[in-house]
DRENDO-1510 file (C-alpha; in Angstrom, 1 decimal, always signed):
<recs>
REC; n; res; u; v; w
REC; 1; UNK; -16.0; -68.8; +68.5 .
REC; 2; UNK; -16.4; -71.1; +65.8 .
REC; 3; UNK; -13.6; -72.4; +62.8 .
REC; 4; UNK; -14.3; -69.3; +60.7 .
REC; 5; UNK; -11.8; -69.1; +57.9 .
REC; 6; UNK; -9.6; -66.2; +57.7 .
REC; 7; UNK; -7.1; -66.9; +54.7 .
REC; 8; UNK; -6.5; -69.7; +52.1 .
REC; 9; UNK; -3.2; -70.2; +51.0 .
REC; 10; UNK; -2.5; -70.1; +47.5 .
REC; 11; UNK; -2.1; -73.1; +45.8 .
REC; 12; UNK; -3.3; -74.9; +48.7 .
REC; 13; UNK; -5.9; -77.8; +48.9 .
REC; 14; UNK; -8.1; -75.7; +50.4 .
REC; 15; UNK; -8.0; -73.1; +47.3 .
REC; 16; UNK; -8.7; -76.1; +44.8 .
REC; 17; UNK; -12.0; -77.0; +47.4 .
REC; 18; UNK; -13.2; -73.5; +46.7 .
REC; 19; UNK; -13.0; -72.8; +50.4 .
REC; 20; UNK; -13.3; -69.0; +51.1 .
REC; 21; UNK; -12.7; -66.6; +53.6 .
REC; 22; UNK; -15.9; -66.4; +56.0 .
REC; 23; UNK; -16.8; -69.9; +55.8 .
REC; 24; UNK; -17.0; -72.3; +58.6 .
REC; 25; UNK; -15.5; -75.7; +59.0 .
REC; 26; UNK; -18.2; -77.6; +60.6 .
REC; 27; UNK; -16.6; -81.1; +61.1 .
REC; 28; UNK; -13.9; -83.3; +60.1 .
REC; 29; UNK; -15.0; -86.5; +59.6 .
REC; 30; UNK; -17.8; -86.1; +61.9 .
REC; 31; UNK; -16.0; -84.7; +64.6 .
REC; 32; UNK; -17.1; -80.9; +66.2 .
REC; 33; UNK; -13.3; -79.3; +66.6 .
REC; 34; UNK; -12.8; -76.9; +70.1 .
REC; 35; UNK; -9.7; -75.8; +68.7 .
REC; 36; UNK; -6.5; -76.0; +66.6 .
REC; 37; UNK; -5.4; -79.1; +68.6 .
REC; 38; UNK; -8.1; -80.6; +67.8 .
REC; 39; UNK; -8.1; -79.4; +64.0 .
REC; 40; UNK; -4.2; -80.5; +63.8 .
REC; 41; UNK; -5.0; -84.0; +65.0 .
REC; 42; UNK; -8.2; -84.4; +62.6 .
REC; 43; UNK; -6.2; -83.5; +59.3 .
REC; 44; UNK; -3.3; -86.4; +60.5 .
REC; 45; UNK; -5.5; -88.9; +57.5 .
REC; 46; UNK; -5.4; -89.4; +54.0 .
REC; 47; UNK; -8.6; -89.5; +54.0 .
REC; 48; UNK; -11.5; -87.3; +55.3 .
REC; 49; UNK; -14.8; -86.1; +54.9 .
REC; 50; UNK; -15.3; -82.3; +55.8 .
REC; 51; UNK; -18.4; -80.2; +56.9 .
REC; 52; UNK; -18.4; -76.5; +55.3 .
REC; 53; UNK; -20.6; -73.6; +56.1 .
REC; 54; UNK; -20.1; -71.2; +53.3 .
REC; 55; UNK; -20.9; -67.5; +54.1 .
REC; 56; UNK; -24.3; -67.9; +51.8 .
REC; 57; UNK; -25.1; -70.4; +54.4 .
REC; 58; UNK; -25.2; -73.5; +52.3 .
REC; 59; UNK; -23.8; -76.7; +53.9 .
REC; 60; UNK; -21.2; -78.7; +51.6 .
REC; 61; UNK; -20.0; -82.1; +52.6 .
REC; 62; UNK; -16.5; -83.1; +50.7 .
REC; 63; UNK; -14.7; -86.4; +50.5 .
REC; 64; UNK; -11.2; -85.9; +50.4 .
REC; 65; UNK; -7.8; -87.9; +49.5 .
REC; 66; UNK; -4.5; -86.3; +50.3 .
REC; 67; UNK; -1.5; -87.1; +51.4 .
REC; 68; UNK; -1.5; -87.7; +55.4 .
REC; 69; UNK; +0.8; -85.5; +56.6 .
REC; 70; UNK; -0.4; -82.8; +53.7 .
REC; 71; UNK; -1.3; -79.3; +55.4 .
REC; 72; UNK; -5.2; -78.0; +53.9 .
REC; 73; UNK; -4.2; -74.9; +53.9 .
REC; 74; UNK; -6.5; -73.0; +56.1 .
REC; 75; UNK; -6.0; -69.9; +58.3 .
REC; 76; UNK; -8.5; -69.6; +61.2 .
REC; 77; UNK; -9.5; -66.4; +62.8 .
REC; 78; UNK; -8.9; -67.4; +66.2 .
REC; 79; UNK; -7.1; -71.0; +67.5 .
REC; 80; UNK; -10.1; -72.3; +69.5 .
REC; 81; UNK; -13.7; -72.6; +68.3 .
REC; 82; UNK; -15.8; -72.5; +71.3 .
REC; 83; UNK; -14.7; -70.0; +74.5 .
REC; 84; UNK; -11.4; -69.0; +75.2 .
REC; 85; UNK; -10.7; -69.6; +79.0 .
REC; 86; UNK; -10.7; -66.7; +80.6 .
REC; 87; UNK; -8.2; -65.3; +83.2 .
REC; 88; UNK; -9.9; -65.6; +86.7 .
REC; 89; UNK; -7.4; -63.3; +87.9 .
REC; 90; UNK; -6.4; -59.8; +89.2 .
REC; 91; UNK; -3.1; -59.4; +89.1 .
REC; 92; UNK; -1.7; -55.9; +90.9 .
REC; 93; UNK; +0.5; -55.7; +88.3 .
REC; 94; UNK; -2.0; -56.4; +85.2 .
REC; 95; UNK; -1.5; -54.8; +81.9 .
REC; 96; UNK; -5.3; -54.9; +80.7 .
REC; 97; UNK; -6.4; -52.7; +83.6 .
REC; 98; UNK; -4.0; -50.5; +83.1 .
REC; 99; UNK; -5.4; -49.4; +79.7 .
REC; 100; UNK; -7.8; -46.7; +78.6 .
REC; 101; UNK; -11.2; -47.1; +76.9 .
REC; 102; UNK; -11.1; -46.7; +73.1 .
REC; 103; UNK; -8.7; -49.0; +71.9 .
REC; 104; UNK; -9.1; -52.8; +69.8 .
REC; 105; UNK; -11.7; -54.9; +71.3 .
REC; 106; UNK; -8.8; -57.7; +71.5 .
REC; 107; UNK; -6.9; -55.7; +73.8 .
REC; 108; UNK; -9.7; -56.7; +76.6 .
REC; 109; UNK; -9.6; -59.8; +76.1 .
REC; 110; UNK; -7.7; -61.6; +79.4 .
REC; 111; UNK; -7.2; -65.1; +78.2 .
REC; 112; UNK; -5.7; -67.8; +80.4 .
REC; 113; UNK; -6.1; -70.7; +77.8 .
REC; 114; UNK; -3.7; -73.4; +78.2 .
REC; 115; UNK; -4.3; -74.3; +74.0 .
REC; 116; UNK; -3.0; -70.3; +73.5 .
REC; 117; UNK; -0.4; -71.1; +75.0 .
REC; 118; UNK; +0.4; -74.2; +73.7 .
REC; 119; UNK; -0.5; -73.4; +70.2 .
REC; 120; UNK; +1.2; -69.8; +70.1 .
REC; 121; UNK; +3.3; -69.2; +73.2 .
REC; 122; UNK; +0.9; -66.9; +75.5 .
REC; 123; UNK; +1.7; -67.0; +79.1 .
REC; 124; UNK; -1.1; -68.7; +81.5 .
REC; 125; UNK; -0.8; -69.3; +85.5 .
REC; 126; UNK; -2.2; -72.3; +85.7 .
REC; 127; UNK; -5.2; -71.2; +88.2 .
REC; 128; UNK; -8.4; -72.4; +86.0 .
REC; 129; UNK; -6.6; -75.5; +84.9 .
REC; 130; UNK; -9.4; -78.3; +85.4 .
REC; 131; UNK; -9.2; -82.0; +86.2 .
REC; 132; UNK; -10.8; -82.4; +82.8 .
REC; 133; UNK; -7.9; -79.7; +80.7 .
REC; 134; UNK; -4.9; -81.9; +82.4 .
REC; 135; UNK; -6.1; -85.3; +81.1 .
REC; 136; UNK; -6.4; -83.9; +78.1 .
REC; 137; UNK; -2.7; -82.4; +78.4 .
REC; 138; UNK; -1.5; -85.7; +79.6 .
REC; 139; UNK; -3.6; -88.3; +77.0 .
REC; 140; UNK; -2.1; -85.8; +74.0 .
REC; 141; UNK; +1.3; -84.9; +76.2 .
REC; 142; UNK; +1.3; -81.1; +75.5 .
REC; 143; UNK; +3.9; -78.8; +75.2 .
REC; 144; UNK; +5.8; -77.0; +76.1 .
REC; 145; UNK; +3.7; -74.6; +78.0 .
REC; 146; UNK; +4.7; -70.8; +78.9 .
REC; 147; UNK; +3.5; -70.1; +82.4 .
REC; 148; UNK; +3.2; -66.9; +84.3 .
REC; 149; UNK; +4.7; -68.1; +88.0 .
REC; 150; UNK; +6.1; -64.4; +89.8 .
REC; 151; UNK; +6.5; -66.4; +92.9 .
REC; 152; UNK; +6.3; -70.2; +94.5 .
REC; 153; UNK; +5.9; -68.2; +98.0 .
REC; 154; UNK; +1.8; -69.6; +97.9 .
REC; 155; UNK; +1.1; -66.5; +100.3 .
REC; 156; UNK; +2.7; -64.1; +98.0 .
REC; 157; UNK; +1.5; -65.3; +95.0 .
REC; 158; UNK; -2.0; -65.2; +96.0 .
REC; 159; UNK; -1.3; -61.5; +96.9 .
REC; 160; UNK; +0.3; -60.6; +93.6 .
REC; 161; UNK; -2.7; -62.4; +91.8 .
REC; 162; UNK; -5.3; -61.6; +94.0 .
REC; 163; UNK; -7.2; -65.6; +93.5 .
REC; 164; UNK; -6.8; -67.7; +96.1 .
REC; 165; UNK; -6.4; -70.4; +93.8 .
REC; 166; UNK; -2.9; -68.6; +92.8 .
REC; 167; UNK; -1.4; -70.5; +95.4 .
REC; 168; UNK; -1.4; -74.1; +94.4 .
REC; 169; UNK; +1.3; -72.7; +91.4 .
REC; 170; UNK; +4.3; -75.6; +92.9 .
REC; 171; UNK; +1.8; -78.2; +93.1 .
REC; 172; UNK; +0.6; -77.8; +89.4 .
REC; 173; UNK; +4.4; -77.3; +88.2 .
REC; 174; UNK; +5.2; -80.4; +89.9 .
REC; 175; UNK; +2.4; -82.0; +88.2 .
REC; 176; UNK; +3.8; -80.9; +84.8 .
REC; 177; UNK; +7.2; -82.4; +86.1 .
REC; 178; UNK; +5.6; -85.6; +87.3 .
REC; 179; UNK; +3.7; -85.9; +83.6 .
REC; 180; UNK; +7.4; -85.0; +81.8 .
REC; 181; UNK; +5.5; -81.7; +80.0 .
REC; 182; UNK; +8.3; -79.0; +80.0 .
REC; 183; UNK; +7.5; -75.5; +80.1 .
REC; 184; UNK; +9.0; -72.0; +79.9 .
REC; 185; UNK; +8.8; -69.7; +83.1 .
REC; 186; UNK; +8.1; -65.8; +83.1 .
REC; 187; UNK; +8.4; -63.6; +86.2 .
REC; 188; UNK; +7.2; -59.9; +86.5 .
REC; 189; UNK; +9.3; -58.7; +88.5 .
REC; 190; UNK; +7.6; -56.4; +91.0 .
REC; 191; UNK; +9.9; -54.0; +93.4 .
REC; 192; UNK; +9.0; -54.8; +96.8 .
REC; 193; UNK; +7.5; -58.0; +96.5 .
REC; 194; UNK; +8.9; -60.9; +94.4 .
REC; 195; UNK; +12.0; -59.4; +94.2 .
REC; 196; UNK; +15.2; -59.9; +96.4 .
REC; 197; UNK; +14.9; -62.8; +98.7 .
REC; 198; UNK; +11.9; -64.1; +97.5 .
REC; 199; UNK; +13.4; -64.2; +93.8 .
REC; 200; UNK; +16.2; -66.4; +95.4 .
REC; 201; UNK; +13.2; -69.0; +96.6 .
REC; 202; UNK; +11.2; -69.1; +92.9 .
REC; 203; UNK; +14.5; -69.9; +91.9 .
REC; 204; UNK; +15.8; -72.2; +93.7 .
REC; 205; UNK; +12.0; -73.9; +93.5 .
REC; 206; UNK; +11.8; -74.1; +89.7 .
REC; 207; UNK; +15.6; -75.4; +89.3 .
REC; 208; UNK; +14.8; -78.7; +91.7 .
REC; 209; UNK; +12.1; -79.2; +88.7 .
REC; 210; UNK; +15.4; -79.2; +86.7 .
REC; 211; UNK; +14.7; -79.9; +82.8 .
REC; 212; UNK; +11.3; -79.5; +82.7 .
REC; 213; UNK; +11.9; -76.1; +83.2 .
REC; 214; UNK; +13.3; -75.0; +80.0 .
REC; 215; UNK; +14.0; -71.3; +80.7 .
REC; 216; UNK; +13.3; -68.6; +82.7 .
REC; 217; UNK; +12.7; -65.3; +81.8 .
REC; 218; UNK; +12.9; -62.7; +84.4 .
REC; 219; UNK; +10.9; -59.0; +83.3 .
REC; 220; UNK; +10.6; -55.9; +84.7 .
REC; 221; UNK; +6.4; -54.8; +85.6 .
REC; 222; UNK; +5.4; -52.3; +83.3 .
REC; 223; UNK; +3.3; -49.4; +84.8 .
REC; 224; UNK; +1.2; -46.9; +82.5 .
REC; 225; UNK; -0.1; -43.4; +83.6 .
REC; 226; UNK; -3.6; -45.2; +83.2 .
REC; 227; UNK; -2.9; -47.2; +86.4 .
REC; 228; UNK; -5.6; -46.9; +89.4 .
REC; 229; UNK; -5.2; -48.4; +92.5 .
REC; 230; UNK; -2.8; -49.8; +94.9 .
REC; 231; UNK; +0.9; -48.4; +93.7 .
REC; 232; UNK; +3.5; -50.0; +92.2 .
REC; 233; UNK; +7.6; -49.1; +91.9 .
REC; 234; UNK; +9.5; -49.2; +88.5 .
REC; 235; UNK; +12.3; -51.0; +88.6 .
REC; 236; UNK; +15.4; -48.7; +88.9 .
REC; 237; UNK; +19.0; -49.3; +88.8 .
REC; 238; UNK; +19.8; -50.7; +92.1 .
REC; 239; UNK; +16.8; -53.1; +91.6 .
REC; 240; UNK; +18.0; -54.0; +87.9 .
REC; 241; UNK; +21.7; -54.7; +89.1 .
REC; 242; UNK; +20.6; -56.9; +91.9 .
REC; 243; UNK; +17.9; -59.4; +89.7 .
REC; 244; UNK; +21.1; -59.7; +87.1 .
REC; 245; UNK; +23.4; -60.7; +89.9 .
REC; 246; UNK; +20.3; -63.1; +91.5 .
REC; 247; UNK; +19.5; -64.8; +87.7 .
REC; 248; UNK; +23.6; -65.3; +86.7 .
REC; 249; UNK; +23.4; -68.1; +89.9 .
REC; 250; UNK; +20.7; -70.1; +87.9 .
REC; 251; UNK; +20.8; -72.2; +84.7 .
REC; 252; UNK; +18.4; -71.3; +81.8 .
REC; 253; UNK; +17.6; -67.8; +83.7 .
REC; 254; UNK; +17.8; -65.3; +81.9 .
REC; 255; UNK; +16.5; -61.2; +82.6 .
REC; 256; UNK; +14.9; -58.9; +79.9 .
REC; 257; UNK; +16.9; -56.7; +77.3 .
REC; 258; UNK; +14.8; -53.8; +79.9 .
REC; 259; UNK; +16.7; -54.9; +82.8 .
REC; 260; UNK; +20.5; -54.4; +80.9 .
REC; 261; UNK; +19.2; -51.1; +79.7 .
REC; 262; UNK; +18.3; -50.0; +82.9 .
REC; 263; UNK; +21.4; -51.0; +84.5 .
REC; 264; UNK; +23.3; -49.5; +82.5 .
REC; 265; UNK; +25.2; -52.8; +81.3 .
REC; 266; UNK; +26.1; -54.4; +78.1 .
REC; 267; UNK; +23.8; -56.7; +76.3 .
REC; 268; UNK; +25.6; -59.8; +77.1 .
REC; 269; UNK; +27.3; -61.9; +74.2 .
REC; 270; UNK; +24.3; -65.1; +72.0 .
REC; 271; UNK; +25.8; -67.9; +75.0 .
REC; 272; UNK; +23.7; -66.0; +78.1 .
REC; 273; UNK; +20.4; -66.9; +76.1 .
REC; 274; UNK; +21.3; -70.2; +74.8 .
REC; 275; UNK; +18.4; -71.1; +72.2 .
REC; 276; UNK; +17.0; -67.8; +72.7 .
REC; 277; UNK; +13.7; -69.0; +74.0 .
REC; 278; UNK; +11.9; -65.9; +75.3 .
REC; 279; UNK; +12.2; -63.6; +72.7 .
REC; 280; UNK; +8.9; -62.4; +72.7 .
REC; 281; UNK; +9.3; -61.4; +76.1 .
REC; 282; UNK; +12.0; -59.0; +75.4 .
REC; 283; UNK; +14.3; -61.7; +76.6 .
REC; 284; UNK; +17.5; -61.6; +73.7 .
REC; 285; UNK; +15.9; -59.6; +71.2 .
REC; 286; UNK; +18.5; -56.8; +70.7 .
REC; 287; UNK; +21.3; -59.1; +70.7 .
REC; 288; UNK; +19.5; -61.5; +68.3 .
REC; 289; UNK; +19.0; -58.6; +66.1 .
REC; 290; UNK; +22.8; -57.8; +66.1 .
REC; 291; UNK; +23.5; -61.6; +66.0 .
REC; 292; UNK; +21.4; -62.1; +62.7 .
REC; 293; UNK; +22.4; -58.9; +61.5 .
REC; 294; UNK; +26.1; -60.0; +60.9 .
REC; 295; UNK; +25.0; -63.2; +58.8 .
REC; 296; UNK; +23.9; -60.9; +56.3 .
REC; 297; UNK; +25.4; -60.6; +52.9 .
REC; 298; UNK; +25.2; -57.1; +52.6 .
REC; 299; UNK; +25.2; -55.3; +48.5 .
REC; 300; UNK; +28.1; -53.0; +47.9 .
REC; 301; UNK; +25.9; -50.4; +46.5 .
REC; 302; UNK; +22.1; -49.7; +45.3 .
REC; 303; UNK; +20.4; -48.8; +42.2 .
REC; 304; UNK; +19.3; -45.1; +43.2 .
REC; 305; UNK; +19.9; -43.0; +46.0 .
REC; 306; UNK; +17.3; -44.2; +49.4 .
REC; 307; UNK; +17.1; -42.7; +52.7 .
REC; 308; UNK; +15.5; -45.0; +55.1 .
REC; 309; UNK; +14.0; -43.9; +58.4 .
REC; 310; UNK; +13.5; -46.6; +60.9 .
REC; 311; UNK; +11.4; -46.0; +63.9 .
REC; 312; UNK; +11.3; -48.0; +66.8 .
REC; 313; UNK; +10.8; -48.0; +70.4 .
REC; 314; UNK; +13.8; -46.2; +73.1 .
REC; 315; UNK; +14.9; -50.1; +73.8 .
REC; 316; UNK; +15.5; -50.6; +70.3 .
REC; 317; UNK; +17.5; -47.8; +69.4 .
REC; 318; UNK; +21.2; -47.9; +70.5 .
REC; 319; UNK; +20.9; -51.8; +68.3 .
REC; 320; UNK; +18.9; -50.3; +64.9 .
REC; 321; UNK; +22.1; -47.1; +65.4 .
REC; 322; UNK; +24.8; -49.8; +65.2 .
REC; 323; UNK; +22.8; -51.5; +62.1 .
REC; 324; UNK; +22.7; -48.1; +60.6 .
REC; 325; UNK; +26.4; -47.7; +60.7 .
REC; 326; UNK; +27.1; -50.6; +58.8 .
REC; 327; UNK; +24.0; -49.8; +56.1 .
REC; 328; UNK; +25.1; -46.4; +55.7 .
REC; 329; UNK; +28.4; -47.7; +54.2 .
REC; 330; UNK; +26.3; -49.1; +51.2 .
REC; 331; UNK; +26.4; -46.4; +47.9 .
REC; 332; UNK; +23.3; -44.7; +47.6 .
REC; 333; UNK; +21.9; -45.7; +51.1 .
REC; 334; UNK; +21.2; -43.1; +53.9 .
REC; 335; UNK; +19.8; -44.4; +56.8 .
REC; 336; UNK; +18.8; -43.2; +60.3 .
REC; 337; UNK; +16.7; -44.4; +63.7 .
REC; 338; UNK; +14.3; -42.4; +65.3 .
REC; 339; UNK; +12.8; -43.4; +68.6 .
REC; 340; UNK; +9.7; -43.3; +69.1 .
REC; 341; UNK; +8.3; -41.3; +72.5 .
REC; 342; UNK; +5.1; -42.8; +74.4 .
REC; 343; UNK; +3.1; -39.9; +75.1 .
REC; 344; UNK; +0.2; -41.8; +75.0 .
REC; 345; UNK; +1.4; -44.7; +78.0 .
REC; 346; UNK; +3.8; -42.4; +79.4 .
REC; 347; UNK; +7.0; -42.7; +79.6 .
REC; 348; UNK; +7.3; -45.9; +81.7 .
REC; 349; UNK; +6.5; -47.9; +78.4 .
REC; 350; UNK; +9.3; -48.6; +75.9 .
REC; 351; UNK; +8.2; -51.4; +73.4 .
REC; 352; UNK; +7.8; -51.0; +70.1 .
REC; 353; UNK; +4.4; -53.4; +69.9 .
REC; 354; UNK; +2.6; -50.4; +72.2 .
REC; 355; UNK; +3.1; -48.0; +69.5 .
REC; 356; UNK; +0.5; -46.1; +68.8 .
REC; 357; UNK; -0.6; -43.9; +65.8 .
REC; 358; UNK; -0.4; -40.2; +67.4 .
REC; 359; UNK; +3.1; -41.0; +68.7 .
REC; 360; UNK; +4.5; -42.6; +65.6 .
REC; 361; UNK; +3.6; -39.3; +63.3 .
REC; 362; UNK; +5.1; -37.1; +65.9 .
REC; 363; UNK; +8.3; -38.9; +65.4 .
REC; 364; UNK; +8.5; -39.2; +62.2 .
REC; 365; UNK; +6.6; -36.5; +60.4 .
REC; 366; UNK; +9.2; -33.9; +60.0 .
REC; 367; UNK; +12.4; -36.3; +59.2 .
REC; 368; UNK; +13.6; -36.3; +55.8 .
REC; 369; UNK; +13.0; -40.1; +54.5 .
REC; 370; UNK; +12.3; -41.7; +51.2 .
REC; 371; UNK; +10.5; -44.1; +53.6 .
REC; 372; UNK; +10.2; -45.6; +57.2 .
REC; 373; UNK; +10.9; -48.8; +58.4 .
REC; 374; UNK; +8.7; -50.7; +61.1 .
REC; 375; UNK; +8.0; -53.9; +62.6 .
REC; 376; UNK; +4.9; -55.1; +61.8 .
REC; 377; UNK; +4.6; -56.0; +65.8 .
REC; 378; UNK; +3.2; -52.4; +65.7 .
REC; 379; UNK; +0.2; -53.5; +63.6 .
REC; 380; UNK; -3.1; -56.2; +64.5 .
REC; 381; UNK; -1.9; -60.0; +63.1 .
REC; 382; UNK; -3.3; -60.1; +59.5 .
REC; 383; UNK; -4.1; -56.0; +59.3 .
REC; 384; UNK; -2.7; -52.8; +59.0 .
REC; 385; UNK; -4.5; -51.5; +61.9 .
REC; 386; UNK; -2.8; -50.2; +64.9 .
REC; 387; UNK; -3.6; -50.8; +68.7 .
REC; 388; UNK; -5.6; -47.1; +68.9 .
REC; 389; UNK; -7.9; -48.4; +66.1 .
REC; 390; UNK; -6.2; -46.2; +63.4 .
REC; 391; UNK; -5.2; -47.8; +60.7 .
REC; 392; UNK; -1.6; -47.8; +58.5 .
REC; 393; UNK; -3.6; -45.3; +56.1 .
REC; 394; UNK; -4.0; -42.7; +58.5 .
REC; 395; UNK; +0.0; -42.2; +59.1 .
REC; 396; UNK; +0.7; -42.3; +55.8 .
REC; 397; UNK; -2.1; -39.5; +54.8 .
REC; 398; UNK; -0.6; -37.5; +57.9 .
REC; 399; UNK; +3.2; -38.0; +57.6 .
REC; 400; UNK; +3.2; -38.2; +54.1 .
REC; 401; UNK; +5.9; -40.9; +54.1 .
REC; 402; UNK; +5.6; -43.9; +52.7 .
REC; 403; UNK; +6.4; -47.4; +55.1 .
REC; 404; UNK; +8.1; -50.5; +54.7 .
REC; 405; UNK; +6.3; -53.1; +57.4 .
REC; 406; UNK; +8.9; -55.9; +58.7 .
REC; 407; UNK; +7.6; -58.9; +59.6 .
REC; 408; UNK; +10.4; -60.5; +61.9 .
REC; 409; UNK; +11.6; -57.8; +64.8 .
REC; 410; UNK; +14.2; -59.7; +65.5 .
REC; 411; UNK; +15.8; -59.6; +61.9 .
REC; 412; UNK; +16.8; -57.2; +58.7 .
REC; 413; UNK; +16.9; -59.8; +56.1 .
REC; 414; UNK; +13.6; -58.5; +54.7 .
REC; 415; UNK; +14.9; -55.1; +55.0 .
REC; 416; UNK; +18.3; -55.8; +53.0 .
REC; 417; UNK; +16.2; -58.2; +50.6 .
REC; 418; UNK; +14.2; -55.0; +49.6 .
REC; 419; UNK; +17.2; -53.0; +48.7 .
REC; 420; UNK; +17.3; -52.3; +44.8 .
</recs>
């Protein structure tokens, strides 16, 4: 995949170099980039020649002089410019194969790239990491990484990831420890086999590699009606109460929002997630909503008469109702939280950022809104086009409602800010 351009910022160097979307950055000073790292490194000069490919297909060379620490300005379509590295792979518990046909190409794509996930936080396990990828990681020192491990048992986790290369994962963690790269931990947690006892023994493994583990996030398997195969069990109650007591013995673990909810417990106080590290994994994100929430300087009234609609996903709610409470004392403002049901993953599958189209308008089509609130998380990076392929367009033309897209889940600000 080569360094096509996918946004210029305004104002930006690369604006006043007439660089457009669609061209390609060739080189930097001579050098081929294979990714972002690469591209980061290469623009560290105050001084640099650069190869472009514009979309007529003309070659341009330009000599530049900037300040050395001075961003271009460039947004590329993808963080690596030759192949991502793909997941070798087949996890029992895999979220790809549990989709249908039909939905955004990108959805296919099962990437185990360490650059992906040091550049923007995706999980890998560590299995297709070659001699050549950790000198590499060790000449630049890397990190942190976020690493997939479900189980140090070498047996078991060559089971649960069906690769027989899966069972090397202490070896390689000890090699991050040995190299002082830190990392971030995720475990699926699947009912009947990394759970329980063998839960105890990742544990207790990843906290003898003491700070280079930086947290642990601890998340419940997610199973679609799509699934074929070998069966899996949803975590339940019992299961839920038993992985909270198991974490609260470790430092930096921490369980999924999911597992709370399913527990029936509180979402504990900010202190249980310390630098809230996992977010994206569900890990915090309700009570960093609430958190963030209170640090707002909320208006005392609004210019004309509003009512908001936010729709979200079932983990979300009871959070956005508490929010609501505290809008719905602002004059003029009506707001209320609609949860949106997943007819199309079934009911098993409660995040917002699975969303689709079909579901969203069934929600929200006959609720009385001046306009509905939702993450953009719901939507492709860059786009207004949902996971089904339909596009922010379609829901509008068949609710009727107009939408305000927030770009942080975890926040309101941008809600509040838009408040006349």
């Amino acid at each position: 995949m080569p360094a096509i351009v996918n946004k210029v910022t305004e104002g930006s160097i690369a604006e006043e170099l007439e660089i457009e979307v669609g061209d390609e950055i060739l080189s930097i000073d001579n050098t081929k980039m294979e990714d972002m790292i690469d591209y980061g490194f290469l623009c560290k000069t105050d001084l640099m020649t650069i190869e472009i490919k514009k979309k007529s297909g003309d070659i341009e060379v330009v000599e530049l002089e900037k300040d050395y620490d001075e961003d271009l300005g460039i947004v590329f379509e993808s963080a690596v410019f030759d192949k991502i590295k793909p997941c070798l792979n087949h996890c029992i518990f895999c979220f790809v194969d549990q989709q249908p046909e039909g939905l955004r190409d990108t959805l296919y794509i099962k990437d185990d790239d360490y650059r992906l996930s040091y550049l923007q936080g995706t999980y890998i396990t560590l299995t297709n990491l070659k001699d050549k990828d950790k000198e590499r990681i060790k000449k630049l020192h890397l990190g942190p990484f976020y690493v997939s491990i479900h189980t140090t048992n070498p047996e078991l986790r060559v089971k649960m990831l069906r690769n027989p290369n899966a069972g090397k994962a202490l070896e390689n963690l000890k090699w991050l420890r040995k190299n002082k790269i830190p990392f971030h931990a995720q475990i699926v947690l699947c009912p009947g086999y990394n759970d329980g006892k063998e839960l105890e023994r990742t544990l207790s493994d990843l906290a003898e590699l003491k700070n280079t583990v930086l947290s642990v996030a601890i998340v419940p398997v997610g199973i679609t009606k799509f699934r074929d195969g070998e069966k899996l069990k949803q975590v339940d109650k019992k299961c839920a109460l038993e992985t909270i007591k198991i974490a609260s013995k470790y430092k930096r673990v921490c369980c999924s929002d999911e597992f709370f909810l399913l527990a029936g417990e509180k979402i504990p106080p900010a202190k249980y997630y310390g630098a809230f590290a996992q977010l994206d994994d569900g890990v915090g994100s309700i009570r960093y909503l609430l958190e963030d929430f209170k640090k707002i300087e909320l208006p005392d009234r609004i210019s004309k008469p509003q009512k908001v609609l936010f729709a979200t996903s079932f983990a979300a709610v009871d959070a956005i109702k508490k929010i609501c409470n505290k809008l719905n004392k602002i004059k003029n403002l009506t707001t209320d939280v609609v949860a949106v049901k997943s007819d199309y993953w079934g009911e098993n599958i409660t995040v917002a950022g699975l969303i689709t189209t079909d579901d969203l308008i069934k929600a929200i089509k006959d609720k009385d809104c001046d306009y509905a609130v939702i993450p953009s998380v719901m939507l492709r990076q860059y786009s207004e086009v949902f996971l089904d392929g339909n596009t922010l367009d379609y829901v509008k033309e068949k609710t009727g409602k107009n939408f305000l897209v927030i770009n942080n889940i975890y926040s309101m600000r941008e809600f509040v800010d838009s408040l006349k």
